[in-house]
Backbone as ProteinMPNN parsed JSONL, in Angstrom:
{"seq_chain_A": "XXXXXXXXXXXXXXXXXXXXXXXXXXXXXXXXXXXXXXXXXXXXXXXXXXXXXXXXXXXXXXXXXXXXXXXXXXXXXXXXXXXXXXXXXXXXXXXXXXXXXXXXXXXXXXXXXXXXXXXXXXXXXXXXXXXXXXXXXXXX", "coords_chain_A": {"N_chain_A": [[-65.623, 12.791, -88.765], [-68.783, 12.423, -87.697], [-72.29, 10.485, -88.437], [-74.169, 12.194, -88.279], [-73.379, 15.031, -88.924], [-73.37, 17.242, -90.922], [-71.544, 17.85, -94.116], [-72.378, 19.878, -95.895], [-74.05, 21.205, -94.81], [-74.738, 24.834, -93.828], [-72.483, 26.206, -91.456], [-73.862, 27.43, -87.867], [-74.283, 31.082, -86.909], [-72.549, 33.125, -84.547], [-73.437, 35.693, -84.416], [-76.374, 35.189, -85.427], [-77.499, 33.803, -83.517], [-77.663, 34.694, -81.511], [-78.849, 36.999, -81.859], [-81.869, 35.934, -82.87], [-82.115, 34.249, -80.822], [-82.174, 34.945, -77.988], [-84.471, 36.777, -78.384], [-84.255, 39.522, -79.5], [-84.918, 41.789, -81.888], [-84.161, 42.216, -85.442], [-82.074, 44.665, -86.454], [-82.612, 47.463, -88.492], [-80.295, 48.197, -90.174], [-79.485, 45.9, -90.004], [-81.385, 43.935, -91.392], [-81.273, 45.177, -93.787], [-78.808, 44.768, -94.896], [-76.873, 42.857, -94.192], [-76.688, 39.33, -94.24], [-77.74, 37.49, -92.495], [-79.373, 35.459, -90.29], [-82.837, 35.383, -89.918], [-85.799, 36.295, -91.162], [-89.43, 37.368, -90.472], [-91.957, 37.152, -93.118], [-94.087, 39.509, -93.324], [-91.814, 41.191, -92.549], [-90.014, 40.93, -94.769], [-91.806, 41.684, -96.911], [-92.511, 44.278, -96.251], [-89.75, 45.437, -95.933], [-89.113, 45.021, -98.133], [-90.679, 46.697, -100.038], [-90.069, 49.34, -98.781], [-87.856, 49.843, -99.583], [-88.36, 51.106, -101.907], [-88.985, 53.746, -102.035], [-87.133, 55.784, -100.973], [-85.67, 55.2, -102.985], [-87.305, 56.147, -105.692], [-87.477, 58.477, -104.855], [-84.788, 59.215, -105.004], [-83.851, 58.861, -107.639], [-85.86, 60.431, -109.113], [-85.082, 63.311, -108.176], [-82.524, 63.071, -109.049], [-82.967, 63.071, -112.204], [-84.557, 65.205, -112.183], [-82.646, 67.052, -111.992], [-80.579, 66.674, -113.703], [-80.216, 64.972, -116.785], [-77.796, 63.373, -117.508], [-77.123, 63.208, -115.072], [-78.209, 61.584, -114.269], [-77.669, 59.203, -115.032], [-75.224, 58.786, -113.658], [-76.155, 58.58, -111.093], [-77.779, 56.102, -111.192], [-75.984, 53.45, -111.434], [-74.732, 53.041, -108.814], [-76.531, 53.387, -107.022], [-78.563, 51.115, -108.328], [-76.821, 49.03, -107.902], [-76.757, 49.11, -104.677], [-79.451, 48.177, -104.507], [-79.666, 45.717, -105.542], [-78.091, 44.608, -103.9], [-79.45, 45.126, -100.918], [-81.462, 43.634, -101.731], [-80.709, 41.039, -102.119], [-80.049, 40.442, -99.819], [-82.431, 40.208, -98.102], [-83.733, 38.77, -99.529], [-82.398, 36.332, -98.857], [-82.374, 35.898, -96.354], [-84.734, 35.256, -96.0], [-85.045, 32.927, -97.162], [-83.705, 31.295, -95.333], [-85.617, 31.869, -93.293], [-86.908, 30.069, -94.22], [-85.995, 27.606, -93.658], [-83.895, 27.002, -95.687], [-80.911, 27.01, -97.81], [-79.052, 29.886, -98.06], [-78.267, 30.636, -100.702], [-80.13, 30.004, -102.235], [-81.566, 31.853, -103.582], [-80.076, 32.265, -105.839], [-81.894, 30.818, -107.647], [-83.448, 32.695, -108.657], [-82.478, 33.577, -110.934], [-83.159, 31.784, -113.034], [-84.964, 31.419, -115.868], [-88.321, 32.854, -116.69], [-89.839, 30.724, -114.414], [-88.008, 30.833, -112.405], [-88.494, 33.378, -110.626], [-90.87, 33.426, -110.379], [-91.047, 31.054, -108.275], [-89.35, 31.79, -106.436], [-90.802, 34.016, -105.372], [-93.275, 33.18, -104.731], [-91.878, 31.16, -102.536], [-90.576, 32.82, -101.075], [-92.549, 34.753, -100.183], [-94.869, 34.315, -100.09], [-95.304, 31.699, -98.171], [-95.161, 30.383, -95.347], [-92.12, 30.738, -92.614], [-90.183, 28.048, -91.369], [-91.428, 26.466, -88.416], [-90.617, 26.836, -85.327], [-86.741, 27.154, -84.045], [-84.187, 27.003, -86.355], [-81.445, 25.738, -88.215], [-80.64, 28.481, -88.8], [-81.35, 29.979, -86.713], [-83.357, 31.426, -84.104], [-86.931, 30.899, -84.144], [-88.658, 33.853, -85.852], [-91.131, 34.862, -86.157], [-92.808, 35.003, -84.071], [-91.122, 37.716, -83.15], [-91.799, 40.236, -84.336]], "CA_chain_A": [[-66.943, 13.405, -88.8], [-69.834, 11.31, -87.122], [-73.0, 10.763, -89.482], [-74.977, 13.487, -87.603], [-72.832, 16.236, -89.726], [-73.717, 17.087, -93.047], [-70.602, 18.243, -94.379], [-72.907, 20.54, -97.329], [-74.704, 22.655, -93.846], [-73.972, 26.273, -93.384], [-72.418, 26.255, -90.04], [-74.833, 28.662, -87.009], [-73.411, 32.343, -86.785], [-73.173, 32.95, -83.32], [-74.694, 37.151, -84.657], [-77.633, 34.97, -85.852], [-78.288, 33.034, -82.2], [-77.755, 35.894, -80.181], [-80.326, 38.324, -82.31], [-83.121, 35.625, -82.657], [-82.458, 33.144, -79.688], [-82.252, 35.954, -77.003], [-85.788, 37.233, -79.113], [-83.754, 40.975, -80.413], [-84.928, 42.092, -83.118], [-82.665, 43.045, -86.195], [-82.35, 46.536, -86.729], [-82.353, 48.331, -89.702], [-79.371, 47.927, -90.927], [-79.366, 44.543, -90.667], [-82.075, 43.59, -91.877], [-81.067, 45.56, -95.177], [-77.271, 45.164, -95.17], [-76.883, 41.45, -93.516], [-77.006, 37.915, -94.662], [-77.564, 36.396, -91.403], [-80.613, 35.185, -89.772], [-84.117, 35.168, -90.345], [-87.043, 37.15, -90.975], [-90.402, 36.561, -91.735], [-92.831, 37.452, -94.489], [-94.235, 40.574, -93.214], [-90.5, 42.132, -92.571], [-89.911, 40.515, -96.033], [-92.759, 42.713, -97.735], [-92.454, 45.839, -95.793], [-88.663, 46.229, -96.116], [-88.726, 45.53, -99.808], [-91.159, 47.821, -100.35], [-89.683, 50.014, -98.277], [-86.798, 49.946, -100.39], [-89.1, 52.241, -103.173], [-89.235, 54.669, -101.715], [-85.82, 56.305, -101.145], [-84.876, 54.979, -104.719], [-87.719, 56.499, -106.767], [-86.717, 60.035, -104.54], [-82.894, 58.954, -105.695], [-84.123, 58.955, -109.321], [-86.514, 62.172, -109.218], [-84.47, 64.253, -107.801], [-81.273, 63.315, -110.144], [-83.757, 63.378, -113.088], [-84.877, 66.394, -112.131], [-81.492, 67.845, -112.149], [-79.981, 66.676, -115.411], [-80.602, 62.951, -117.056], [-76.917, 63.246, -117.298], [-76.814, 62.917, -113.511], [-79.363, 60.132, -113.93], [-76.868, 57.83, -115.265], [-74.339, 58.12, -112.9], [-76.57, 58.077, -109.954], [-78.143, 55.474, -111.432], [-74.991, 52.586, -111.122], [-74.33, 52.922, -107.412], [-78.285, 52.956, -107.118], [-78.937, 49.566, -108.664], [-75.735, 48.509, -106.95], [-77.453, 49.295, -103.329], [-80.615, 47.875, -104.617], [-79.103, 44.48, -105.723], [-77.542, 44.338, -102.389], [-80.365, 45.006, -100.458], [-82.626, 42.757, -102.219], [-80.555, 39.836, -101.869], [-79.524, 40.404, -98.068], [-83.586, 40.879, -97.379], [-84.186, 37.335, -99.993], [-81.112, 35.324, -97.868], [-83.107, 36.134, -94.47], [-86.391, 34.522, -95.952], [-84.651, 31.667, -97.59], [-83.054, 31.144, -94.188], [-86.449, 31.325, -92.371], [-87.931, 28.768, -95.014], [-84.484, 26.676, -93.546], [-82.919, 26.784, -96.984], [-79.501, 28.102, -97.812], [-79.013, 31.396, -98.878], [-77.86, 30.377, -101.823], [-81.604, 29.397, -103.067], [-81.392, 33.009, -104.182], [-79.924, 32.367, -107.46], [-83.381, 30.652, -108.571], [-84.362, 33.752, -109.24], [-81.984, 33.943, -112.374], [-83.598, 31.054, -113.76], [-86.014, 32.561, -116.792], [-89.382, 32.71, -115.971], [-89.965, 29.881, -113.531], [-87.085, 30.694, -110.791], [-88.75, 34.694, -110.225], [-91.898, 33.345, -109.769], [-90.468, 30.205, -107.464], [-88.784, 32.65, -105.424], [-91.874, 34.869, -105.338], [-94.181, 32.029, -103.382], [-91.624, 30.766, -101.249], [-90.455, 34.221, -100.006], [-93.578, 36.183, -99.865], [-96.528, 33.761, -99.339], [-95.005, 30.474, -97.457], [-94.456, 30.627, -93.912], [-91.004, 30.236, -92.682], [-90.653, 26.798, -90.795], [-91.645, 26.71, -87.011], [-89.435, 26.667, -84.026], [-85.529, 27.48, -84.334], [-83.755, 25.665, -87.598], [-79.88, 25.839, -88.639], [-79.894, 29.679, -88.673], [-81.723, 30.953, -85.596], [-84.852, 30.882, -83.766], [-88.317, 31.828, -85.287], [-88.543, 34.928, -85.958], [-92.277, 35.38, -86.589], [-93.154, 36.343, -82.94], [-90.867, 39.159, -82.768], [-92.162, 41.378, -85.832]], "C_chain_A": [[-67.978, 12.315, -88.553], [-70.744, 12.004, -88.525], [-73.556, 11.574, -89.314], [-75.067, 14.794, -87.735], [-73.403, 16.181, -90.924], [-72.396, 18.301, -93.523], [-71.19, 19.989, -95.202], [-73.507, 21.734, -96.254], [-73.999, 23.573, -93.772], [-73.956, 26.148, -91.74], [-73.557, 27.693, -89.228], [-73.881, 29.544, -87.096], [-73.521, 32.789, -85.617], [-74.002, 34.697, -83.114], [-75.984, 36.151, -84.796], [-78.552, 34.08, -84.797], [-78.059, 34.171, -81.52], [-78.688, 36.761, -80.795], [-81.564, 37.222, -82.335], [-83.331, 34.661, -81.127], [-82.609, 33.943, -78.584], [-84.115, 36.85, -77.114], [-85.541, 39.312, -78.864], [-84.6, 40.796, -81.414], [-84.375, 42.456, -84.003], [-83.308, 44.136, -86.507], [-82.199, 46.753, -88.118], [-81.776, 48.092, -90.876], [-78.953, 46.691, -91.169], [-80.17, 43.709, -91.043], [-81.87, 44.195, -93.89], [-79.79, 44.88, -95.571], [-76.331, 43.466, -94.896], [-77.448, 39.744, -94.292], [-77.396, 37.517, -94.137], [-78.913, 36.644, -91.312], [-82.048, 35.008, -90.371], [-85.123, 36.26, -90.627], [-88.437, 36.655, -91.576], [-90.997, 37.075, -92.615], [-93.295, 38.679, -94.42], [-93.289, 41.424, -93.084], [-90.271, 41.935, -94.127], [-90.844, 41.563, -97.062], [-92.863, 43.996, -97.714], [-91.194, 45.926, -95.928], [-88.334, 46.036, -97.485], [-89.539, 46.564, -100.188], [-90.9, 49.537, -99.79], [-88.531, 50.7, -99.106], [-87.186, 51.241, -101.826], [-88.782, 53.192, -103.275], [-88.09, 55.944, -101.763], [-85.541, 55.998, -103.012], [-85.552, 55.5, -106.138], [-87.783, 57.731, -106.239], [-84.945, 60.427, -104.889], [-83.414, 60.105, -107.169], [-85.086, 60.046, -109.472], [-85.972, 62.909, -109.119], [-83.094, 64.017, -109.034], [-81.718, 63.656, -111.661], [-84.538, 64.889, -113.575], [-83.868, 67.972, -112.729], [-80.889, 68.119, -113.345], [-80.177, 65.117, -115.843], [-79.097, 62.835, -117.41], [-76.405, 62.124, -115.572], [-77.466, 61.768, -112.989], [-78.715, 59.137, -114.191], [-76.047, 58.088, -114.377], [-74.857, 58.272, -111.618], [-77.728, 56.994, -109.703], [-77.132, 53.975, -111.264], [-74.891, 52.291, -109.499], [-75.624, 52.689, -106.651], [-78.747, 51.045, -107.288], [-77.707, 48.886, -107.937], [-76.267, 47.821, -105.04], [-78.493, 48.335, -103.321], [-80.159, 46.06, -104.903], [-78.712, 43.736, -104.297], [-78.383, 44.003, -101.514], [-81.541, 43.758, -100.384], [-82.322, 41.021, -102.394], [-80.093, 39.348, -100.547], [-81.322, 39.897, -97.063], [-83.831, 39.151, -98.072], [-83.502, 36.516, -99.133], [-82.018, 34.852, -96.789], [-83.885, 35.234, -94.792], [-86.392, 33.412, -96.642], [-84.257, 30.873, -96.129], [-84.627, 30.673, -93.378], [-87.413, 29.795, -92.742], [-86.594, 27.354, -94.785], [-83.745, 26.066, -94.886], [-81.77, 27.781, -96.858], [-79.923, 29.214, -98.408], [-78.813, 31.354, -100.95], [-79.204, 29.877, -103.304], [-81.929, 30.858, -103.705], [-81.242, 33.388, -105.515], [-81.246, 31.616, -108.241], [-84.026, 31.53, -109.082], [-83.999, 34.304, -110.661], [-82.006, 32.875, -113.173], [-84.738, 31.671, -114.798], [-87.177, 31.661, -116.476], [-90.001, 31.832, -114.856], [-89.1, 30.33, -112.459], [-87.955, 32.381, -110.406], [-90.091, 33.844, -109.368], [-92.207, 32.477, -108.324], [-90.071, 30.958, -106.065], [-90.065, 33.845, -104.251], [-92.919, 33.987, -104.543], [-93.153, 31.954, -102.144], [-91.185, 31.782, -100.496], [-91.44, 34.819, -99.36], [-94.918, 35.821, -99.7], [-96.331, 32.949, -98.818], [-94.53, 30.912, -96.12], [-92.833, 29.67, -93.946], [-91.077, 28.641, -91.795], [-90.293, 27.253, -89.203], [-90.37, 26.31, -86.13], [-87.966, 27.204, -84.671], [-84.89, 26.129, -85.473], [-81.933, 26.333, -87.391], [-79.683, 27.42, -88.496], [-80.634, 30.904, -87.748], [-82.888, 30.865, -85.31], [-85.788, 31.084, -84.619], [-88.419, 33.499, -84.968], [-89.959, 35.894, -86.152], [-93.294, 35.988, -85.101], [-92.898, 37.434, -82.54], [-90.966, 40.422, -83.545], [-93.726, 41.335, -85.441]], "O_chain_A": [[-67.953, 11.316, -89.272], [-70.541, 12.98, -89.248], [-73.717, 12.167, -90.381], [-75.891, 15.594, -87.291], [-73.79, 15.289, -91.68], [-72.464, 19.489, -93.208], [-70.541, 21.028, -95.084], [-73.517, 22.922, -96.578], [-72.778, 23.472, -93.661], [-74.91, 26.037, -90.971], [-73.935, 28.681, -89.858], [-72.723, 29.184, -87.313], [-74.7, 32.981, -85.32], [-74.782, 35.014, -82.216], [-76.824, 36.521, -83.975], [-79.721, 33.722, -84.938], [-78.887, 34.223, -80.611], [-79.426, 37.328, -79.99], [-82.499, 37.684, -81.681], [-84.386, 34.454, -80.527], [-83.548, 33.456, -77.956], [-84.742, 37.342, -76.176], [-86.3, 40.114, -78.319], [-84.986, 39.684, -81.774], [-83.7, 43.411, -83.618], [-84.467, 44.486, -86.733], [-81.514, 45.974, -88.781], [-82.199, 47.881, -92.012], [-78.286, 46.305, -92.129], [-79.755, 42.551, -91.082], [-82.288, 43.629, -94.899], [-79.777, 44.399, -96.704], [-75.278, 43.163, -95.457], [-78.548, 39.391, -94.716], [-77.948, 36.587, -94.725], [-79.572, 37.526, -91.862], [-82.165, 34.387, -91.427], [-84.918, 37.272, -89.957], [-88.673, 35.955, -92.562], [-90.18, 37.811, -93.167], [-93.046, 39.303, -95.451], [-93.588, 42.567, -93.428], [-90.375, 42.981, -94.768], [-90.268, 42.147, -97.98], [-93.162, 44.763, -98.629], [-91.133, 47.116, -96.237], [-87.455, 46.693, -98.043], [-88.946, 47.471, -100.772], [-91.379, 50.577, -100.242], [-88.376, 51.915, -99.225], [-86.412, 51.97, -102.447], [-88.321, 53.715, -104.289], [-88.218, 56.912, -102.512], [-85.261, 56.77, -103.928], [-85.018, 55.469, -107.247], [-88.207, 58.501, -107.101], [-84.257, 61.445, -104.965], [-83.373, 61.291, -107.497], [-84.712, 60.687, -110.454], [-86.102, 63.687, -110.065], [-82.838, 64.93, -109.82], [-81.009, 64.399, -112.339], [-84.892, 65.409, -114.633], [-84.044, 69.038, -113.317], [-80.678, 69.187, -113.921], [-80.263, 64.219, -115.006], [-79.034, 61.67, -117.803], [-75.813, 61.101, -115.229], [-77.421, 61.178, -111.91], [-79.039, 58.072, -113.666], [-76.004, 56.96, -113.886], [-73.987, 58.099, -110.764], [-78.407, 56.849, -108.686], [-77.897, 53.137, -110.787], [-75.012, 51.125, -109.124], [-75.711, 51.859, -105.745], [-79.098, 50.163, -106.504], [-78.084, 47.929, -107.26], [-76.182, 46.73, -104.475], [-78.61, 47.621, -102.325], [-80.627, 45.283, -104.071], [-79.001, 42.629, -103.843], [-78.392, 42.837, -101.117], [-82.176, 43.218, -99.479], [-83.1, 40.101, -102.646], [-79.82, 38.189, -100.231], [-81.435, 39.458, -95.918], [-84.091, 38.274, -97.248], [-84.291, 35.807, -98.508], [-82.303, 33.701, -96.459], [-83.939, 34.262, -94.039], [-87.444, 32.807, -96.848], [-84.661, 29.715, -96.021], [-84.85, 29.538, -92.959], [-88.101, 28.979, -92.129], [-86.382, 26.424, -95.564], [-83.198, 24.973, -95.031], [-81.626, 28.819, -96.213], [-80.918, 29.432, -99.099], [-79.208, 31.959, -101.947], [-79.19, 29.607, -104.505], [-82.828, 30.761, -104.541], [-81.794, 34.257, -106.191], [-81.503, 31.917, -109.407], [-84.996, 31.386, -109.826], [-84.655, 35.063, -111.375], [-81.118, 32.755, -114.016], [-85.435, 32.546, -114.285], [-87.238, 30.471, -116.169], [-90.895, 32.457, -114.286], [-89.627, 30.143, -111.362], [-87.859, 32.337, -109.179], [-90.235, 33.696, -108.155], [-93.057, 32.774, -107.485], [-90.452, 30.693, -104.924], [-90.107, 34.21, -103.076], [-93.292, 34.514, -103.495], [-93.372, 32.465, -101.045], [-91.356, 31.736, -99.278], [-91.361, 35.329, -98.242], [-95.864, 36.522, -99.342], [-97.463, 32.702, -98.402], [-93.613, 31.708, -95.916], [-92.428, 28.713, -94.605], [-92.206, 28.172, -91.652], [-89.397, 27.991, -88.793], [-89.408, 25.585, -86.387], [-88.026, 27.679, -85.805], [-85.04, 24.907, -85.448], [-81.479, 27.154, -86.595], [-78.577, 27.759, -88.075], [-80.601, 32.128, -87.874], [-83.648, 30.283, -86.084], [-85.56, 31.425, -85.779], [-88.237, 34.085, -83.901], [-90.009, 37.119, -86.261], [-94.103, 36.912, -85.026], [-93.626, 38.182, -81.888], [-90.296, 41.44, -83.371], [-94.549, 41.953, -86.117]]}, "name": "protein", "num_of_chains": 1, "seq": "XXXXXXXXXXXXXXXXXXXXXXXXXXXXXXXXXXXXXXXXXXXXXXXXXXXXXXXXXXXXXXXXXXXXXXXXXXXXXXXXXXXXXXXXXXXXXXXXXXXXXXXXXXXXXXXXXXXXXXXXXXXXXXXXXXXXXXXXXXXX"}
């Protein structure tokens, strides 16, 4: 291994150069469902909040029905939502060229939420293409 490696880097994904280096946009589903790539701050704000929406029509409607039905469509719920919310944090750790893995700061008590909460949702990601795909802030 020449010095020029860093043994500790997440290798490129060649999904995450072909959706931003080509300048795709991620769709939908991968922007919810996906680890890879980048996004920036305004996809970051609008697809978590996006996320509300469906999940407090989840929980009305099962609530509505029986609060029985609220607990068990409540598990697979927060399940989704967990998922989501750390596929959508990954992206914007990624565009700030940190690992994904800067994610778990957020289960630090009080200091890692709020940590997470600047550098996701008010710091720009860093300019030009880094370790996990171009910029991403012209094509949103």
């Amino acid at each position: 291994m020449d010095a020029s490696q860093n043994p500790y880097q997440s290798p490129k994904s060649s999904v995450t150069d072909i959706s931003h280096s080509e300048g795709e946009k991620l769709t939908f589903k991968q922007i919810w469902f996906s680890f890879e790539g980048r996004i920036p701050r305004k996809v970051f704000w609008l697809y978590s909040l996006l996320m509300i929406v469906p999940v407090a029509v989840i929980f009305g409607v099962a609530a509505a029905i029986s609060p029985k039905l609220m607990v068990v469509v409540a598990i697979p719920t927060y399940i989704a939502i967990i998922w989501i919310s750390f596929a959508i944090q990954i992206k914007r750790w990624h565009d700030r060229d940190k690992s994904g893995w800067w994610v778990l700061i957020g289960f630090v008590p009080v200091i890692g939420g709020l940590w997470a909460l600047i550098e996701n949702g008010f710091l720009r990601g860093s300019e030009g293409e880094n370790r996990f795909g171009g910029d991403a802030t012209g094509l949103y």
